[in-house]
C-alpha positions in Angstrom: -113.3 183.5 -146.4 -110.9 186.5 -146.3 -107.7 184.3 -144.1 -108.4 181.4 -147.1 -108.1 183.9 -149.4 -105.3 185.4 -148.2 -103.3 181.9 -147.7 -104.4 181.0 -151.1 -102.4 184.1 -152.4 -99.8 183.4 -149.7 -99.4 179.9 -150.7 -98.4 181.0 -154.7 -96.2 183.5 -153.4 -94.0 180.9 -151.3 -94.4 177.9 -153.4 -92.7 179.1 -156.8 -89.4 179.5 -155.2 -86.4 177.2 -156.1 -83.3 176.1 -154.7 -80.8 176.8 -157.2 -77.7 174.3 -155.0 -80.3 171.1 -155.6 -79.3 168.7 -158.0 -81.3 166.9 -160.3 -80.9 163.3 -158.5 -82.7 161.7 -161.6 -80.4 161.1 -164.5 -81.9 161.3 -167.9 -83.8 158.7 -169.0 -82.4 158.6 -172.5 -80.2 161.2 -174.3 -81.8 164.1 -175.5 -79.7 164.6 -179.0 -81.6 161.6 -180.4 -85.3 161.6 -179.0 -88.1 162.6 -180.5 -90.1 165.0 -178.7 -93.4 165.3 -181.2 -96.6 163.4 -181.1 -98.7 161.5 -183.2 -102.2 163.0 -184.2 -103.5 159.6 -183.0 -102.3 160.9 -180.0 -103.1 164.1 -179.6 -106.7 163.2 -180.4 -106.9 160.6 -177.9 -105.3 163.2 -175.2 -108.1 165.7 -175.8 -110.9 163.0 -175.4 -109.7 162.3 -172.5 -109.7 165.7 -171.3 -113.5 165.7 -172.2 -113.9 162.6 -170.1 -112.3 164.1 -166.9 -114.6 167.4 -167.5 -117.4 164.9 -167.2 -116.0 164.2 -163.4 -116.9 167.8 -162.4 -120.5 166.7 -162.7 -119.8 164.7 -159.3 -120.3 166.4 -156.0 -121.4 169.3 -154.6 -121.3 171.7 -157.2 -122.5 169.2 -160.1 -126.0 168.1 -161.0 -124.2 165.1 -161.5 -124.6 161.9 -163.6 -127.2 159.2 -164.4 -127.6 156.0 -166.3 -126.7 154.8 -169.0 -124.8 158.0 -169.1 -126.6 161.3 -168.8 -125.5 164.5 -167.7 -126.0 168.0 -168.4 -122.3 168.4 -169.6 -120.6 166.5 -172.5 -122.1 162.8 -171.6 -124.4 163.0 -175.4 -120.8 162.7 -176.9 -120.0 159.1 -175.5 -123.0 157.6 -176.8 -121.4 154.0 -176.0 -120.9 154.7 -172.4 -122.2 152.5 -169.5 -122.0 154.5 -166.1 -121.0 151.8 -163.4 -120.8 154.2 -159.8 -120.2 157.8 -159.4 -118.6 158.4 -156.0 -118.1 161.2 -153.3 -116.1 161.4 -150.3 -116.8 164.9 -149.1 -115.3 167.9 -148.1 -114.2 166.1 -144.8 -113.2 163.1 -146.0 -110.6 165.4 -148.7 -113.1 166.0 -151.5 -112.5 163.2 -153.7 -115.0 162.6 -157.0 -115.6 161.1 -159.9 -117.1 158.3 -161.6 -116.4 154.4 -163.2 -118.4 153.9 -166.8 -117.5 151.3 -169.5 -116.8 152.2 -172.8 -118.6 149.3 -175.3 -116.4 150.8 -178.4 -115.9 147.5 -180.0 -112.6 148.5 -181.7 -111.3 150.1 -178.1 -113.5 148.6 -175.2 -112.5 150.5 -171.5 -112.9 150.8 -168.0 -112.8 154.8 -167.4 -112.2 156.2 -164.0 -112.1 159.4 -164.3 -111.3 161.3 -160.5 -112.5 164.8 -160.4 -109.7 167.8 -159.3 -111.1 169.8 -156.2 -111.7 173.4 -156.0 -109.7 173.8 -152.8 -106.5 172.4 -154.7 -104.2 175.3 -153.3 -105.7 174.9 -149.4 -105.1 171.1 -149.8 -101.5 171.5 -150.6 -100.5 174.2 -148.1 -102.2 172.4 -145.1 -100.8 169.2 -145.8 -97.5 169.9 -147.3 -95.2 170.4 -144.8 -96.1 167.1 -143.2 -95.0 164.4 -145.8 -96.2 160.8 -144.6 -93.9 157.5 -145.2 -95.4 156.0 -148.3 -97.1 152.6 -147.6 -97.8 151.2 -151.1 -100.8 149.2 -150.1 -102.1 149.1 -146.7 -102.6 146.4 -144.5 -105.9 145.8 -144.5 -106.4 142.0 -145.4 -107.6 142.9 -148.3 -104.6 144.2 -150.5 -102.2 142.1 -152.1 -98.6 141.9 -151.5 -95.9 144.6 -152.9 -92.7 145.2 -153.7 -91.5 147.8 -151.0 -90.9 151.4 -151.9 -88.1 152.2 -149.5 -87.6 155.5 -148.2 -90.7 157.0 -149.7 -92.5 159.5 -148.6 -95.4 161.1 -150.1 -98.1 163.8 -150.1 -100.2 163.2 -146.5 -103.3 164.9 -147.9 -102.7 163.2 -151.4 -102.7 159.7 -149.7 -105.3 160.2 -147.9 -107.5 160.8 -150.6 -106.3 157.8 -152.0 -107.0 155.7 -149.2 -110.7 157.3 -149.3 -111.8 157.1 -152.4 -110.0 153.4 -152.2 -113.0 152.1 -149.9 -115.5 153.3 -152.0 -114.5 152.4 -155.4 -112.9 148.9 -155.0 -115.9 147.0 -155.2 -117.8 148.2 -158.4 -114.6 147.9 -160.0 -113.3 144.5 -158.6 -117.0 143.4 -160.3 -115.9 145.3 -163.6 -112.9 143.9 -164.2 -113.9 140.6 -163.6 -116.7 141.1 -165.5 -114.8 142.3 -168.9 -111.3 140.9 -168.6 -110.7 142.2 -172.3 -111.9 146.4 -171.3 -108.4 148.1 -171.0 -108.4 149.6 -167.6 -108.1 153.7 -168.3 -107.8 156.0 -165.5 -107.9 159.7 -166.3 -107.6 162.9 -163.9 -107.2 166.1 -163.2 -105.8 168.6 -160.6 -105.9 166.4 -157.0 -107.4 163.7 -159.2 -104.5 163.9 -161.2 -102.5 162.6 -158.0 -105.0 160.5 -156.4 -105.2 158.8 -159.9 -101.1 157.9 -160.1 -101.8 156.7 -156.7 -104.5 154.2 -157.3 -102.4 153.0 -160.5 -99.6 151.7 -157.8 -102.3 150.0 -155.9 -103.8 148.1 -159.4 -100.5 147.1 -160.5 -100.2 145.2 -157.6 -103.2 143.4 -158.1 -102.4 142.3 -161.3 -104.2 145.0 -163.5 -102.8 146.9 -166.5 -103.6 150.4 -166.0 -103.4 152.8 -168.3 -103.4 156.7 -166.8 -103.3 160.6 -168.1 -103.3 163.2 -165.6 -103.9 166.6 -166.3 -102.1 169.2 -163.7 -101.2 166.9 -161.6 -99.1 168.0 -158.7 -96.0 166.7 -157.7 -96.5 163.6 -155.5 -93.5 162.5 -152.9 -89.9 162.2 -152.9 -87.0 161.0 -154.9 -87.6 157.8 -153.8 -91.5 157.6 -154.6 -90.5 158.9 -158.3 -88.0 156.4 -158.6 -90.4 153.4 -157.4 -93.7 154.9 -159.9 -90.7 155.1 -163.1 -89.6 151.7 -162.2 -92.9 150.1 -161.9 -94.4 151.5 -165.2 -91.1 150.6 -167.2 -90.6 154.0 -167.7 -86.6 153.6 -168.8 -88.3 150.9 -171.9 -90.8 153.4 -173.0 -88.4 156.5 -173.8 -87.6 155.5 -177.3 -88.4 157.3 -180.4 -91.4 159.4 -180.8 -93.8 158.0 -179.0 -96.9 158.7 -176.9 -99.0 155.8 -177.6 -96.9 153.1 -176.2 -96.5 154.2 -172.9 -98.9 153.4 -169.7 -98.9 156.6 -167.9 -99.1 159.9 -169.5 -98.7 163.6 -167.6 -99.8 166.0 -169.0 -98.9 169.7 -168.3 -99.7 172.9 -169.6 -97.6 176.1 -170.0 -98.0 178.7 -166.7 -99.7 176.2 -164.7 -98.9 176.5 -161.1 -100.2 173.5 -159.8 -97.2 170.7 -161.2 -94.8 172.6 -159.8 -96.2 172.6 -156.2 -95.5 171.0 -153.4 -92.1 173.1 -154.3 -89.1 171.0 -154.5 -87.0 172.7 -151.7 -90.1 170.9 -149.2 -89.0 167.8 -151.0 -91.0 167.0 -153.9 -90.3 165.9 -157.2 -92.4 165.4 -160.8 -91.7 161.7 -162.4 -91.2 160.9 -165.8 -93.5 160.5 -169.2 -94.6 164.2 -169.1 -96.7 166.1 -171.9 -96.2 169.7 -172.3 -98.4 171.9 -173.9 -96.5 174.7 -174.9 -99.0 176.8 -176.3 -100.5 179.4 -173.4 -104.1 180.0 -174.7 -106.6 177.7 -176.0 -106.6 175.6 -178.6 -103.6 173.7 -178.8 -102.5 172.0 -182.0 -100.4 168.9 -182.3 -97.0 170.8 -183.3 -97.9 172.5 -179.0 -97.7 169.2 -177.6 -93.6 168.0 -176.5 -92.9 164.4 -175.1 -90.4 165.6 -172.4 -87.2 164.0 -171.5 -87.0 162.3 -168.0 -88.6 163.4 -164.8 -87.8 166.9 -165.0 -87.0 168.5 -168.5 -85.8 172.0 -168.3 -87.3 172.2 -171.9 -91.4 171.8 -170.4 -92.8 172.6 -167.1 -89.9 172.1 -164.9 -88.4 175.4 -166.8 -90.8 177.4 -165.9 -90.0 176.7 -161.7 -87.2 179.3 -161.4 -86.6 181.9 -159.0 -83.8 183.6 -157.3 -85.0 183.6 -153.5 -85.5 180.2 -151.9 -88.8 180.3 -149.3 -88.7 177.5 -146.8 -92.3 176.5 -144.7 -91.4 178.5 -142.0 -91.0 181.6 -144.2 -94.9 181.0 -144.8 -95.3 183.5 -141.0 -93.3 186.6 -142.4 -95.1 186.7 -146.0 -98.8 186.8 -144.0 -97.5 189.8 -142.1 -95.1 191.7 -144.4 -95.3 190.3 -148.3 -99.2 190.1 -148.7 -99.5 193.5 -147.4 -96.9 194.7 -150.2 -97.8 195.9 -153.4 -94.4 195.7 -154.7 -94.2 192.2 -153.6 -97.5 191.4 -155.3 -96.3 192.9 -158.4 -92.8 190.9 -158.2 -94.3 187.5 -158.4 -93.6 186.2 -161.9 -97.3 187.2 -163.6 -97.7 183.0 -164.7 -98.0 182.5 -160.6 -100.5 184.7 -160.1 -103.9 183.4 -158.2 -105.8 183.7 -161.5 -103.9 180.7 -163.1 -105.2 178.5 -161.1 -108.7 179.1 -162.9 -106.9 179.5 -166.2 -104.1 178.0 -167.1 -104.6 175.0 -165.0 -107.8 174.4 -166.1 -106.8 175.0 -170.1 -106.2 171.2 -171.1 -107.8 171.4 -174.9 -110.7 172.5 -173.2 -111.3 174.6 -169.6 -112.2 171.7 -167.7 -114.4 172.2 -163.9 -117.4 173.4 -165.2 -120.7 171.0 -165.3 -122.8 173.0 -167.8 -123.8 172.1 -171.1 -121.2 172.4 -173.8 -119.0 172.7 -171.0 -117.6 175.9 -170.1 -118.7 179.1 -171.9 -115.0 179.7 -173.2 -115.2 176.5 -175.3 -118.9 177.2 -176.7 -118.6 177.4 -180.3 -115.2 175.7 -180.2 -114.8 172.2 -181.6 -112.4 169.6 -182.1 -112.9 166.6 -184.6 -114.9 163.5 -183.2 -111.6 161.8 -183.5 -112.7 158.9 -181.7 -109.7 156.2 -180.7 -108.8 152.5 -181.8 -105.7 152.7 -184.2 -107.9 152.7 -187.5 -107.5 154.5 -190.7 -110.8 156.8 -189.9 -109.3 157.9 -187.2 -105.9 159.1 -188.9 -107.9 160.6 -191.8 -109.9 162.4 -189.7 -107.1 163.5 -187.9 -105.1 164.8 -191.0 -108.2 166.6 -191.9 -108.1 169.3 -189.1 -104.6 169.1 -188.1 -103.0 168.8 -191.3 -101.3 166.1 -192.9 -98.2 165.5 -191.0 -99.0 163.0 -188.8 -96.2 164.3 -186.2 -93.7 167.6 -185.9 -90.3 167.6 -184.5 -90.6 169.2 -181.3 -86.9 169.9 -180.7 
């Protein structure tokens, strides 16, 4: 317990550094003196439900009581009283800790397949055992059961990443090959946080190739492969279409971020990692946000959201990781140095703060957020919703973020 700790509190130490001579390799996807960065309340509302459905996930596995039909749980399951609860599924610690659950949403004005994958407590141990060793990206693995893809060439990605992918793959396939076929019209929503944030971009690739239409919002989610894998997922979600006007709504895959959370910055880009495009900042530190906190960024990596936030004068390389364990952990002034939104506790903070603190099945969800309520907002495009909306956030339905 103590050497995990300690590599825990190594592994923010090393992976905030940046390397100052790296250029941006991305160019902006559209110019930044005519895009609007603001949301609509629409929106916003339909980002924090999701955020609700993810928290659900945590119910899943081996610290969750987890869930039961139609839709029961001891967390926030009484809110989605449409709700059909397909499969929950766990790989296991050994198989890289992947959970979550597949329900059906009978709203009849916004009718959905949710995946939601579960984040994993061990999110910081999962990226400093694996990240040194990225794997050549293989879109959709031979098996005779995948269909054929477009190559990604020269992609590399995330070894432990992709191999939660290629887990949870095998166990979720069938229940949801039988739910798309059997409700062709449900959109197909895909929701995550943390490691399920990643492992939720990857399964998108994989369904696009089939023929789906996903739809996916990550929360946290950390930085996935190369220049070359960030390229291929902006490409195949039409990223370069989408970044028109103020928008949200329209576009298939939403990251979403939060200020002084570690985790989308890491792997760190000096090991060769890079964030892709059709991010969501939450600029506000603390809970709650408002709409006016929320910024649709520019590009893959806009100076203006997360991305501004990775800055630092030293550059730390993985075989720097050796002289930290024996000199820097043992240094109080090199404790103190670390910027303070680095620190370990941000991992159960800020990167859990996503309108609510997600990870914790109890009921209500977390403590923190007892007492704390948002509007049943509900989704679908209708004038209930809007009004609703206008009520609690006010009656702007978007603010210029710039």
């Amino acid at each position: 317990m103590r050497a995990a700790f300690r590599l825990l509190i190594l592994l923010l130490l090393s992976l905030v550094s940046y390397v100052w001579c790296l250029p941006t390799s991305q160019a902006p996807l559209v110019d930044h003196a005519t895009r609007n960065h603001s949301v609509s309340l629409q929106f916003f509302a339909e980002l924090e439900e999701l955020a609700r459905l993810v928290d659900i996930s945590y119910c899943v596995g081996l610290t969750g009581t987890g869930i039961q039909k139609p839709f029961k749980c001891i967390s926030r399951c009484d809110e989605f009283q449409d709700f059909e609860l397909v499969t929950t599924w766990n790989t296991g610690q050994l198989m890289s800790d992947s959970c979550g659950y597949i329900a059906l949403a009978h709203s009849p004005s916004n009718p959905r397949i949710i995946i939601a994958f579960r984040g994993t407590y061990s999110i910081a141990n999962t990226v400093a055992d694996l990240s040194t060793i990225p794997q050549d990206y293989i879109p959709y693995p031979d098996d005779g059961e995948s269909p054929s893809s477009e190559a990604c060439t020269d992609c590399t990605v995330h070894s432990g990443f992709y191999r939660s992918w290629l887990n949870t793959r095998s166990e979720i396939l069938p229940s949801l090959e039988a739910a798309v076929a059997n409700h062709p019209n449900y959109t197909l929503t895909l929701v995550g946080h943390s490691l399920g944030g990643a492992v939720a971009g990857l399964a998108s690739l994989d369904f696009i190739a089939r023929g789906w239409h996903p739809r996916v919002t990550t929360f946290g989610e950390p930085r996935l492969g190369n220049d070359a894998l960030v390229r291929f997922i902006d490409q195949r979600f039409h990223f370069a279409d989408n970044n028109v006007g103020a928008a949200g709504k329209e576009t298939a895959y939403r990251r979403v971020t939060h200020a002084d959370d570690p985790v989308p910055l890491l792997p760190p880009k000096e090991w060769g990692f890079r964030m892709h495009a059709e991010e969501f900042y939450i600029s506000k530190p603390e809970l709650s946000p408002d709409v006016q906190d929320l910024r649709h960024c520019d590009g893959d990596e806009d100076p203006h959201c997360i991305a501004g936030a990775d800055a630092t004068s030293g550059v730390m390389m993985p075989d720097d990781l050796g002289t930290w364990l024996d000199q820097g952990v043992h240094s109080e002034s090199n404790m103190w140095s670390v910027p303070s939104k680095y620190k370990l506790w941000q991992l159960f903070f800020a990167h859990r703060d996503y309108f609510w603190r997600l990870g914790l099945c109890v009921p209500g969800g977390d403590p923190h957020d007892w007492g704390r309520e948002y509007p049943e907002l509900g989704l679908g495009g209708n004038e209930d919703v809007i009004s609703e909306a206008e009520k609690h956030f006010g009656s702007q339905h978007s603010r210029d973020g710039n």
